[in-house]
N, C-alpha and C positions, 0 to 999 in steps of 0.2 A: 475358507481363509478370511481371516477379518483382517482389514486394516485401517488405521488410525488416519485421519486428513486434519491437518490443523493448517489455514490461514495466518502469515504473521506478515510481521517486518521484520522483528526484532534490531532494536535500532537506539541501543544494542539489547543485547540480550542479558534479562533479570530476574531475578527470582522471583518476581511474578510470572514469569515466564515458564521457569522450573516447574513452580505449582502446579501451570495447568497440565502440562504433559503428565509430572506424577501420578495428579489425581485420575485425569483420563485414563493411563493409562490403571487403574483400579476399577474400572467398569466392565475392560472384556479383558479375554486374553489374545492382543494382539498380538500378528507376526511382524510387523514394524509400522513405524510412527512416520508418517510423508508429509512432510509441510513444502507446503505453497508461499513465496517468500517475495517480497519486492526486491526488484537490484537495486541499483545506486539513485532511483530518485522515488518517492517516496506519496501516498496519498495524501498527505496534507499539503503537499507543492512546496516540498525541500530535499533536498541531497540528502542523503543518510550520514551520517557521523562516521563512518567508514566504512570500508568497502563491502560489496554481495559476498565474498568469497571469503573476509574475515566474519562478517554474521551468519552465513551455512556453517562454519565450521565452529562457532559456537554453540548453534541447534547440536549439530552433531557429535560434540564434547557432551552435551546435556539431557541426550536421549534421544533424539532425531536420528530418520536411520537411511532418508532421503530428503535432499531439498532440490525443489523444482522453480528455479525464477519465473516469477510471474509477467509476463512484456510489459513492457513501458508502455505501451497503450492504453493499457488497464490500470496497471499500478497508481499511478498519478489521476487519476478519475475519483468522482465525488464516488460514496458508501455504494448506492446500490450499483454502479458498473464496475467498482474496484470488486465486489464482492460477486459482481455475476461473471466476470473475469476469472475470477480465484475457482468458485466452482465447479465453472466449464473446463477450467485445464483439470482439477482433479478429477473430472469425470472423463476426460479422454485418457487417464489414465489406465482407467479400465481395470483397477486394484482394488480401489478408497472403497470403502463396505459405511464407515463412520465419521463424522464431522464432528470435532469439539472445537469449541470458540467459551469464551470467559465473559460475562457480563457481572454490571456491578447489581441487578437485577437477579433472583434465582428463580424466581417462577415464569418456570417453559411454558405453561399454558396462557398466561397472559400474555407473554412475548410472543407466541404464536397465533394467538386471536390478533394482536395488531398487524401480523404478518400478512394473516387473511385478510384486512382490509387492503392492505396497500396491495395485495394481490388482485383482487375482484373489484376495488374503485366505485362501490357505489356513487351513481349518481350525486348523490345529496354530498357527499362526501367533495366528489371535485366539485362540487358545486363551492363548499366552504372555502377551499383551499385557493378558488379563483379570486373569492373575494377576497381573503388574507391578502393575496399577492397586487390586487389595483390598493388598498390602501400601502403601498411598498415595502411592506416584509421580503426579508428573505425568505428562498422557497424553505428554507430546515424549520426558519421561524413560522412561514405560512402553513405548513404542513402541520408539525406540530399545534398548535390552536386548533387547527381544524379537527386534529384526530379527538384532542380534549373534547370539541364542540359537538361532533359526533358519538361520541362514547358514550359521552351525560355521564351519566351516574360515577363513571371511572376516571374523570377529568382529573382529580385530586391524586391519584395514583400514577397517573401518566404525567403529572408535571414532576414526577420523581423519576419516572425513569426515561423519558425523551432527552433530558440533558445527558445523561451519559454516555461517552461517546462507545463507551463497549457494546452499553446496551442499543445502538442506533446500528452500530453489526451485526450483531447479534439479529436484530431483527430481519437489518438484510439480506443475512446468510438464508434465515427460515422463508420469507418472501421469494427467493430464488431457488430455494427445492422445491415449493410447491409451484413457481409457474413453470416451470424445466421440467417439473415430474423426475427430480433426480435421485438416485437409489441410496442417498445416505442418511443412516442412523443418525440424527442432532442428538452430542452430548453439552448440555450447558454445565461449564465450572462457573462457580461462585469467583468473581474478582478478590482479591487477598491484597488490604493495605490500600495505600494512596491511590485515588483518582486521576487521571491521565492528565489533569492540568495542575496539580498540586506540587510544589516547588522544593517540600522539604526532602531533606534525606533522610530514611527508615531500612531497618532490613526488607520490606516491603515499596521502596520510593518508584515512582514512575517512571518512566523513561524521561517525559521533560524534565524532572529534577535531575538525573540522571546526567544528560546532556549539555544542560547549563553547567552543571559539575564540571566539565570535561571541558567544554568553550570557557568559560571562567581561568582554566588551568589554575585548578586547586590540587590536580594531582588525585593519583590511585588509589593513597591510602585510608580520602574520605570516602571514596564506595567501596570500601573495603566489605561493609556489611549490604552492601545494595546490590553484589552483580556475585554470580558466582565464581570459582577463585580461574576456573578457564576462560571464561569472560574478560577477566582482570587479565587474567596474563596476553591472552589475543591481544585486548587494546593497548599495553606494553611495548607489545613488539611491534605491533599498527604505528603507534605513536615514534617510537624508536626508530623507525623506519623513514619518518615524515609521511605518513599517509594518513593521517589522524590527529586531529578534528576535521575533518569538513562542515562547513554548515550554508545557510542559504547567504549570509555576508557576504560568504568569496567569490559570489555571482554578481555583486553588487554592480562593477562596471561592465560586466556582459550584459546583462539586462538592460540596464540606462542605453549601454550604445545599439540593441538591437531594436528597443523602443524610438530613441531617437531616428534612427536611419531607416524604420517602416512607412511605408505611405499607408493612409488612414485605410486607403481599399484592401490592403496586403492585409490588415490588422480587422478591417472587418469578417476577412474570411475564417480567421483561427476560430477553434471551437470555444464553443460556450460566450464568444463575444458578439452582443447584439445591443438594440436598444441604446445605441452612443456611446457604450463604452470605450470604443474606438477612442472617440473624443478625449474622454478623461484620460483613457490611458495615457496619451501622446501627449496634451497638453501636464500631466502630470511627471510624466519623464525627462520634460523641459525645463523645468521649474525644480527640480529634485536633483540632490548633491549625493543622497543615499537610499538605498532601497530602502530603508524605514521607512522616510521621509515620505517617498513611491506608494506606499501602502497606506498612510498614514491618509495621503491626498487620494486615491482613488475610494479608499472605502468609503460606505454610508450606511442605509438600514438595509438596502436591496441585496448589497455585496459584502461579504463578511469578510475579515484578513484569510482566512484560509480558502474561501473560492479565491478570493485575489490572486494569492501563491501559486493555485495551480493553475490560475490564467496565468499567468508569466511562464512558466514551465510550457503553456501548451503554445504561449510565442516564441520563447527560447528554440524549443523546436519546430517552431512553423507546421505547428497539428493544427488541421486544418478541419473543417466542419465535415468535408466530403470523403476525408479520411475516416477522420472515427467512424462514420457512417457504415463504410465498407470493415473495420474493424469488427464491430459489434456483428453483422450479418456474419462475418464467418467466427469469429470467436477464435479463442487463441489454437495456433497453426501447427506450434511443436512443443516438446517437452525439452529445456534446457535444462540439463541437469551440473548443480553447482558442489553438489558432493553427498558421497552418504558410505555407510558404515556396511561392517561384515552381513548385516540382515537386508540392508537396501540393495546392495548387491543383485542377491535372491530375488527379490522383489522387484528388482532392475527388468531381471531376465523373464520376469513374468510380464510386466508390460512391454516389451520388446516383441513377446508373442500374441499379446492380443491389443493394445492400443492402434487406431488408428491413421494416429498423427505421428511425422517423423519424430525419435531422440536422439537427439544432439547433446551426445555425452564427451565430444573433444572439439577443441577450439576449429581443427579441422572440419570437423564434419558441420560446424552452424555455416563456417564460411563456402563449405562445397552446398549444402542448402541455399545458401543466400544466391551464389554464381547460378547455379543450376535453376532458376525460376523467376527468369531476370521479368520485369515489368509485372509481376503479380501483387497480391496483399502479402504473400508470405514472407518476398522481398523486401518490401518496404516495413513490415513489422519488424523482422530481424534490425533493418538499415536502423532505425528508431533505438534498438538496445545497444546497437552498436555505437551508436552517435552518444548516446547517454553515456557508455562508460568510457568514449573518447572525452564529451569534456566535465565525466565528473574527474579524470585524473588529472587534468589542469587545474584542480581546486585545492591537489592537493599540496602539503606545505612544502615538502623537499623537490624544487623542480628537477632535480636529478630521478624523481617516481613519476612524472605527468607523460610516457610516452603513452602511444594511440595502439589502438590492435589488442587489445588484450584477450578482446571476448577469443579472437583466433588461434590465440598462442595458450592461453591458461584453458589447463585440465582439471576435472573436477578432483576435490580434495576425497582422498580416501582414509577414513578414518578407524 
């Protein structure tokens, strides 16, 4: 049995998106397509534009034939833990035979020799990368130079594809099969159309053009040629509904007041803050009317706006250093499954009999997991998705949609 593994967000889901599965799925003859999905908050340290359960069932209007939420633990995490996150769930699946990811990059052997570096760490290599980092690069900027400086001869080729944020997954996808030793076939798809930070609309546009669309409220019928037409109709009824847009604005005065009302010690324990951030954080939350503002004052060369975002996500939640710690040691606990089609099904019942981690395929059974395992990691990783999509529906517009519990009460979408 072969089966397809694709890594997304879809956020939301576009014809870039289609492609890849298309093309993918032109390589073998799979029994179904399983993507690995983030819920409602997302890797770059924002809310998704609407909800888990309306972007599964977009995958699964589009050729998806299971979708697996990825925990909030991982989800929200820089490239390589969001991605050694993704993989370790598809591999407790016990199904996944094949890995495709999309880079704007097509050559697999190059993208896999820098995988090997960042695999095996030559010396001389950290050695480069320490020193990027005392004159205060960020570590994506220290790294990068470093791998240029190491390479030599390849530098010129690598400042074309280190910027692409595809191909910086893409990388870490293949850097986390070979240190895991995990049994999947990498399929690279070629990227199709605009660059993930590129603003225009095309049949081809990004997700960030995309989404400013939608926050803008220019209305559906300008991505009419950008999403495909079940995409369009979900966000319709999303929208119609008042649960759509979300974006990171509507966090604006949650963040200020949980910044404000932290003590510096509270604030030095969340993850990834060290080295005084504390400081700026606080004293920049004092001083700031709006989370732009917030961002605008803590950044510099060391901290980029997107680690920023997912500091605030990781105090929003009070993720704490000693968390993640315990997080990553065991790696994700169960399989939440958010919907899938007549062949996921099938596929369902195959990992039922050989995965090793519980599935939690109704709102019941995450919450009989969560009771049943009181004081462990697996409780407190649930308590985390739980807590996410309690207050990502406070974000949302029609406060007659913001109640709490849902992960409990919502059954996955059968399509």
């Amino acid at each position: 049995m072969a089966v397809l593994g694709i890594v997304a967000e879809y956020n939301p889901f576009h014809n870039g998106h289609l492609h890849l599965i298309k093309e993918a799925k032109q390589i073998d003859s799979f029994n179904a397509v399983l993507c690995v999905m983030s819920g409602n908050f997302l890797q770059r340290g924002e809310p998704a534009i609407c909800n888990k359960w309306a972007r599964a069932e977009m995958a699964l209007k589009s050729g998806a034939d299971l979708v697996i939420e990825l925990p909030f633990c991982f989800s929200v995490r820089s490239a390589y833990y969001f991605a050694q996150g993704a993989l370790k769930l598809l591999q407790q699946t016990a199904v996944v035979t094949h890995l495709a990811f999309g880079a704007e990059y097509s050559n697999m052997q190059v993208l896999s020799s820098i995988a090997d570096l960042l695999a095996n760490e030559p010396i001389a290599y950290s050695r480069l990368v320490k020193e990027n980092l005392a004159t205060g690069k960020s570590f994506p900027l220290a790294r990068s130079l470093a791998l240029q400086q190491y390479m030599g001869k390849r530098s010129a080729e690598l400042q074309k594809i280190l910027p692409g944020s595809n191909n910086i997954l893409a990388i870490e996808y293949l850097r986390v099969i070979k240190e895991e030793g995990l049994p999947f076939t990498p399929v690279l798809i070629q990227r199709k159309g605009s660059s993930y930070h590129d603003t225009e609309l095309s049949p081809y546009a990004s997700a960030t053009a995309i989404r400013q669309s939608l926050l803008a409220s220019h209305g559906l019928n300008e991505l009419s040629e950008s999403l495909p037409q079940d995409s369009l109709s979900i966000l319709q009824r999303e929208i119609s509904a008042g649960r759509c847009p979300v974006s990171l604005g509507t966090l604006e005065r949650t963040v200020l007041f949980k910044l404000r009302t932290m003590s510096l010690q509270d604030l030095s324990d969340i993850y990834e803050i060290s080295e005084g951030l504390e400081s700026r954080f606080k004293e920049a939350a004092n001083y700031s009317g709006t989370i732009e503002q917030l961002l605008k004052t803590v950044k510099s060369k060391r901290y980029s706006f997107t680690r920023i975002k997912r500091t605030l996500m990781y105090i929003l939640f009070a993720l704490t250093n000693q968390q993640v710690k315990r997080f990553d040691q065991h790696g994700p606990l169960y399989l939440h499954i958010l919907g899938f089609s007549s062949k996921g099904r099938k596929i369902l019942q195959e990992m039922k009999i050989n995965s090793q981690i519980p599935i939690l395929s109704r709102g019941k059974d995450m919450k009989k997991a969560r009771d049943d395992h009181p004081g462990t990691v697996l409780e407190k990783m649930i308590d985390l998705d739980v807590l996410a999509t309690d207050i990502y529906t406070l974000l949302y517009p029609n406060p007659l949609e913001r109640q709490a519990g849902k992960d409990f009460t919502t059954s996955p979408l059968r399509v």
